[in-house]
C-alpha positions in Angstrom: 0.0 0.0 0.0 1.0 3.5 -0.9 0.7 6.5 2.1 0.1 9.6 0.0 0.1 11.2 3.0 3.8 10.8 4.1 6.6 13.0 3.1 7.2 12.8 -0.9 10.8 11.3 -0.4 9.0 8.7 2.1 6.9 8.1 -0.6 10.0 7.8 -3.6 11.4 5.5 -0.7 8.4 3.4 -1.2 8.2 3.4 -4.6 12.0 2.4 -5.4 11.3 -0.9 -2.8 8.0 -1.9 -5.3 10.1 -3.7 -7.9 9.3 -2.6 -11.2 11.4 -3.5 -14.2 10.0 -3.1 -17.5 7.1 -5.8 -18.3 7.1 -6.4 -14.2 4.9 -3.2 -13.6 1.8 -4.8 -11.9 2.6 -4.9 -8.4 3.0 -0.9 -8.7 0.7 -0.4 -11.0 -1.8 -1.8 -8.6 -0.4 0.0 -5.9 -0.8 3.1 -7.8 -4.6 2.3 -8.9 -5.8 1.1 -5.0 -4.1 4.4 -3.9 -5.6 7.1 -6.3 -8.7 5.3 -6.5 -9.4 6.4 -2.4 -9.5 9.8 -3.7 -12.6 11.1 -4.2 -12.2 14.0 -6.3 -10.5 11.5 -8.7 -11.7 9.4 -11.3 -9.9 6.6 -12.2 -9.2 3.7 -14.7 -6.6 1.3 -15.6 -5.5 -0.1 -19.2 -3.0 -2.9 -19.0 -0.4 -1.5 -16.1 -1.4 1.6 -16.8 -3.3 3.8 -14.9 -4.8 7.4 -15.5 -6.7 9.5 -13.1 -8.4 12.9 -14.1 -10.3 16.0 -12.3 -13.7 16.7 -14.0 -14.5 20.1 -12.3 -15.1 22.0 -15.8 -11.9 23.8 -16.3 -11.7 26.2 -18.8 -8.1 24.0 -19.3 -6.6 20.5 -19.4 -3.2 19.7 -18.4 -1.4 16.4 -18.5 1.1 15.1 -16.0 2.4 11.8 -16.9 5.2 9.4 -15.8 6.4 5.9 -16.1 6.4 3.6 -13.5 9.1 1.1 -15.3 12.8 1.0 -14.4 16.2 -0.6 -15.7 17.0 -4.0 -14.6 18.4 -3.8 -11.2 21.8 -3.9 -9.8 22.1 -4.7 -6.6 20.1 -1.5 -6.1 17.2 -2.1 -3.9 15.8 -1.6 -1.6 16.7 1.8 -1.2 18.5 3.9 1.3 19.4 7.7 2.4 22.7 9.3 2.7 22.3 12.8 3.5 20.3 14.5 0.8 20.4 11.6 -1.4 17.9 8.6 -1.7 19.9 6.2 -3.6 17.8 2.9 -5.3 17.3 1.9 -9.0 14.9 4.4 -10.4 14.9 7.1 -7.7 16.1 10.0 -10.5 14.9 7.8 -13.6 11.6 8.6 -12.6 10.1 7.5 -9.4 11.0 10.5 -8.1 9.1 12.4 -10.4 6.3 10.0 -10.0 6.1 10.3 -6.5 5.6 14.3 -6.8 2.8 13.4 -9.5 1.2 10.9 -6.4 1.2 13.9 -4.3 -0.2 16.6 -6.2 -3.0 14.1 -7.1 -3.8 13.6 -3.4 -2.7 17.1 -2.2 -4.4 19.5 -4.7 -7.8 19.1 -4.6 -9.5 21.7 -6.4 -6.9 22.8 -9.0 -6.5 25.9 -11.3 -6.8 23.5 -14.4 -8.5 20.1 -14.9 -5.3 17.8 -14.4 -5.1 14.0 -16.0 -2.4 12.3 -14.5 -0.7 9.1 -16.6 1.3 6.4 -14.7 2.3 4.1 -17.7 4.2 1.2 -18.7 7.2 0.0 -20.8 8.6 3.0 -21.2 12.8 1.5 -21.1 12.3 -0.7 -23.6 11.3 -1.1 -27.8 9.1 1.7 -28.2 6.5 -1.1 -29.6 5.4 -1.7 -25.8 5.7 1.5 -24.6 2.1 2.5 -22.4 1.2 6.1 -23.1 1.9 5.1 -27.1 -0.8 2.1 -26.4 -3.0 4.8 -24.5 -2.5 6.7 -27.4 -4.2 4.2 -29.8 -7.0 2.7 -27.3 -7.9 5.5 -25.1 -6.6 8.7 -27.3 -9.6 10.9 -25.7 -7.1 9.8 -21.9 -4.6 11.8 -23.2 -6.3 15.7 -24.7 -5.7 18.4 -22.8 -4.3 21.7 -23.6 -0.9 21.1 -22.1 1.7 18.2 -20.8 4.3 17.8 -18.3 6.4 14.6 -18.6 8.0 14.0 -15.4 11.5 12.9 -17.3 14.5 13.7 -15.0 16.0 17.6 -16.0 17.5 18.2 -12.2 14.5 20.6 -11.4 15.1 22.5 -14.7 12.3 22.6 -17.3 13.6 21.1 -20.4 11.3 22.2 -24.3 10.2 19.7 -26.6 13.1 16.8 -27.2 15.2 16.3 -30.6 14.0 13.3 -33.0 16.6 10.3 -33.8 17.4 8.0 -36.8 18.8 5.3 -37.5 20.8 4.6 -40.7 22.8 1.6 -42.4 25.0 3.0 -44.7 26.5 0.2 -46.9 29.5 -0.1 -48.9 29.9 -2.9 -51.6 33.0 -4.6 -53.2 34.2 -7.9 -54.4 35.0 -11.0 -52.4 38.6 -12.4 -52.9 40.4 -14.6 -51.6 42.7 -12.8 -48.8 45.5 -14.4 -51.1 45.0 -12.9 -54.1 43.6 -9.7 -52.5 44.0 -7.6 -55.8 41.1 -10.3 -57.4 39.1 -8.4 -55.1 37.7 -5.0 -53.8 37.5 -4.6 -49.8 34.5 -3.4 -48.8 35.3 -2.6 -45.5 38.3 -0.8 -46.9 35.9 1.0 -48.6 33.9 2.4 -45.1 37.0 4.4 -44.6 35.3 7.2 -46.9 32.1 7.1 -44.9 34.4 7.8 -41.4 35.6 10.5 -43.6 32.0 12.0 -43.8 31.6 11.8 -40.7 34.9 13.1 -39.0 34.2 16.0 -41.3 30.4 16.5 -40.2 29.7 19.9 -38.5 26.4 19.4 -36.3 23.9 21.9 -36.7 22.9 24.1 -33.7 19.5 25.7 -34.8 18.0 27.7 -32.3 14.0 26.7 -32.3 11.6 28.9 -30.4 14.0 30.4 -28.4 16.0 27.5 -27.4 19.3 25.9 -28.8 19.6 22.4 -29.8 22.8 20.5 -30.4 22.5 18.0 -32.9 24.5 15.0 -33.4 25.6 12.3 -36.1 27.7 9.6 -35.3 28.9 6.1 -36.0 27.4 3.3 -33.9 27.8 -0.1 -34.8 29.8 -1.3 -38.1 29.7 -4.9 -39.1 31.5 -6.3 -42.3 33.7 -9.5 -43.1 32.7 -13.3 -44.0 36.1 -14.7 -42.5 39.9 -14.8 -41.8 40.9 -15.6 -45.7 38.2 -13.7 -47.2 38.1 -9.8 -48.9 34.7 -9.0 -47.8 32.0 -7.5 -50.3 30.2 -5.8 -47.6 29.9 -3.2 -44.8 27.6 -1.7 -43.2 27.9 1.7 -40.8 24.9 2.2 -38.5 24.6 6.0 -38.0 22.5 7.3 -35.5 21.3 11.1 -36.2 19.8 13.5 -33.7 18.3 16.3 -34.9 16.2 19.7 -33.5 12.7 20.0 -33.7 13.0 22.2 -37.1 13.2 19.2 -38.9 10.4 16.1 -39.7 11.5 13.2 -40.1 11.5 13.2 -44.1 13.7 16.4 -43.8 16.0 14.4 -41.5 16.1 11.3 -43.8 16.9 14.0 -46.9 19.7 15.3 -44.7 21.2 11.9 -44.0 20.6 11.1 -47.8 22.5 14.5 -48.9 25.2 14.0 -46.6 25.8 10.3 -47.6 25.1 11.0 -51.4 27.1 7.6 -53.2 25.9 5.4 -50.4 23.0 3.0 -49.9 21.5 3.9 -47.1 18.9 2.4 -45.4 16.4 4.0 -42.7 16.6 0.9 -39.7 14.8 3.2 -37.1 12.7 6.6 -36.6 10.6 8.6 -33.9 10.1 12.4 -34.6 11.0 15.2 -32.5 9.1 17.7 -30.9 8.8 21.7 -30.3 9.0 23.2 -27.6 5.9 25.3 -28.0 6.6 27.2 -24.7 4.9 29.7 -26.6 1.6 27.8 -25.3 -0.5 29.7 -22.4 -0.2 27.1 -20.1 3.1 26.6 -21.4 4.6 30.1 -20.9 2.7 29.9 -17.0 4.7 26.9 -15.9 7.6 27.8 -17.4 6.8 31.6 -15.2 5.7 29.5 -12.3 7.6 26.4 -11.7 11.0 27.4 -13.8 11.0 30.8 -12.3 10.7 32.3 -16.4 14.2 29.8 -17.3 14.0 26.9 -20.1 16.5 24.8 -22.1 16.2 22.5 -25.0 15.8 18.8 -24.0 19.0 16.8 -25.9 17.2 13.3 -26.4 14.2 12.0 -27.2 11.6 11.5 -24.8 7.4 10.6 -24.8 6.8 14.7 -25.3 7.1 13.5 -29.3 3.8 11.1 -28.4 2.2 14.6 -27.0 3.5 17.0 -29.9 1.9 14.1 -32.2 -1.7 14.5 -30.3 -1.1 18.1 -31.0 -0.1 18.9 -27.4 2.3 20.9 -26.3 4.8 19.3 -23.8 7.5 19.8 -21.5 10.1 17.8 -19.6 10.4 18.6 -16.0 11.3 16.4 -13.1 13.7 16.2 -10.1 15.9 13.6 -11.0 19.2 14.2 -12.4 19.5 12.5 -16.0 22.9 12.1 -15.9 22.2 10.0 -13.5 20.0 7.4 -14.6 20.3 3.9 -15.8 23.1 4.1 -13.5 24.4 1.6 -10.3 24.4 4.4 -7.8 21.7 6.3 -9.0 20.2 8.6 -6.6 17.8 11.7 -6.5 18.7 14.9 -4.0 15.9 14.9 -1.4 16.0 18.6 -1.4 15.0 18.4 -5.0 11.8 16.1 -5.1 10.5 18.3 -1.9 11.1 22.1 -3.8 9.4 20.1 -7.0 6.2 19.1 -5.2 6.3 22.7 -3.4 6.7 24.4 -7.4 3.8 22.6 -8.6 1.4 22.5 -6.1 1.9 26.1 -6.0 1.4 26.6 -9.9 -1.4 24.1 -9.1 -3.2 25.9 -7.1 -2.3 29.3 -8.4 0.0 30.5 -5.5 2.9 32.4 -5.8 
């Protein structure tokens, strides 16, 4: 059982201990539901392990809160403990700290300024096939309207606009096979991804500024695979190239790019999810950002589920307490001190204090 009305690192506390790996959510996820659903003002329903509860007080606005309640595997990193001003414990930045401030204000904030839906989803670590809020998306679309979201992604209390799209890209080279003997019979094609490094040792990232905020894009050499074996002149190579590119850019224009860039070269698109803007522009954007960021923003380098929002045509922040430089990691931990001034922010923009 979760105590919503204990202190919201208490509550992190208890949320690291309820094991929750990706595709191992239910335990939480019914914590979660049994929890929210002893809140009156709250309505509440559950698809799969995840679990949305909404405010239906008639709102002249909607916003969306949402979190995952999936981690890593762990690593020796539960149950959790405190050192100082740290809560250490798989998950405590990447994002159960975020989620526990999203518990709170639920409980907490009764009557808010806005009609709030908050999302508690699934699968959100792993192929983006069994990722929750994108299943919400298809089988209960109308759970995720509203006029503004907050993804409770770890930014280390700063509010971070819209998230930069990524691709993925084979670019193959071609030859002759030969035998390693008689290597002139043949044309190396691995030899022959030495002009592809080229391209991208030369590449200059863009650094577009988009609504006021500066990305920092990125295109680099991941994986290369290329031979047939020890006596052999292979006849193929392939580079996988991952590009990450601001919100200026669709997807097609990324994909042009890439195909500009690597004109000569097959290249073959293995992987795509679109960025989004920041539209901090929003009213209820341009209020939280006033509010809870005290007026300061920075582009978001990643992608994150904001791109499922921007695609539902809402606009969408990151903002959480947990550091992201610190997740996925062995020692992760989230600074008590932060979780308690995020609940304090948001309640307050909540609620409409100052």
């Amino acid at each position: 059982m979760l105590d919503l009305t204990t202190d919201v690192a208490e509550l992190t506390a208890a949320l690291v201990d309820t094991r929750s790996e990706s595709g191992d959510e239910k335990a939480l996820a019914d914590a979660v539901e049994s929890a929210l659903a002893a809140l009156p003002h709250l309505t509440v329903a559950r698809d799969g392990d995840a679990v949305v509860a909404r405010t239906d007080l008639g709102r002249e606005r909607r916003v969306v809160i949402a979190g995952h309640l999936d981690t890593v595997p762990i690593v020796d990193n539960v149950p959790s403990y405190v050192d100082g001003d740290r809560l250490y414990g798989c998950g405590t930045s990447d994002m159960k700290a975020g989620v526990a401030v999203q518990l709170k204000l639920a409980a907490l904030v009764v009557e808010p300024i806005h009609d709030v839906t908050y999302v508690f989803y699934d699968n959100e670590e792993v192929d983006a096939s069994r990722n929750g809020l994108l299943r919400l998306s298809r089988n209960h679309p109308e759970s995720l309207a509203g006029d503004f979201a907050i993804l409770m992604e770890p930014t280390d209390g700063v509010i971070e606009g819209g998230c930069q799209g990524t691709m993925r890209v084979d670019v193959r080279t071609s030859g002759k096979r030969a035998h390693s003997a008689r290597s002139w019979m043949g044309e190396n094609a691995i030899h022959k991804a030495g002009e592809v490094l080229d391209v991208l040792r030369a590449y200059t990232p863009r650094r577009p500024e988009v609504e006021g905020l500066t990305f920092h894009e990125g295109l680099n050499a991941v994986f290369v695979e290329g031979g047939v074996a020890g006596n052999v002149i292979p006849d193929e190579c392939v580079i996988r190239v991952n590009y990450r590119y601001a919100p200026d850019l669709s997807p097609a224009d990324a994909e042009a790019h890439l195909r500009e860039v690597f004109a000569g070269f097959e290249l073959t698109v293995t992987d795509s999810a679109a960025p989004a803007r920041p539209g901090l522009d929003d009213p209820s954007a341009a209020a939280f950002v006033a509010a809870v960021g005290e007026g300061r923003a920075r582009a978001k380098f990643g992608w994150t589920d904001v791109s499922r929002f921007s695609e539902l045509g809402v606009p969408a922040v990151n903002y959480g307490p947990g550091d992201p430089m610190l997740a996925h990691t062995r020692d992760e931990y989230a600074k008590i001190s932060r979780i308690r001034e995020a609940e304090e922010r948001m309640v307050a923009w909540l609620t409409g204090r100052r």
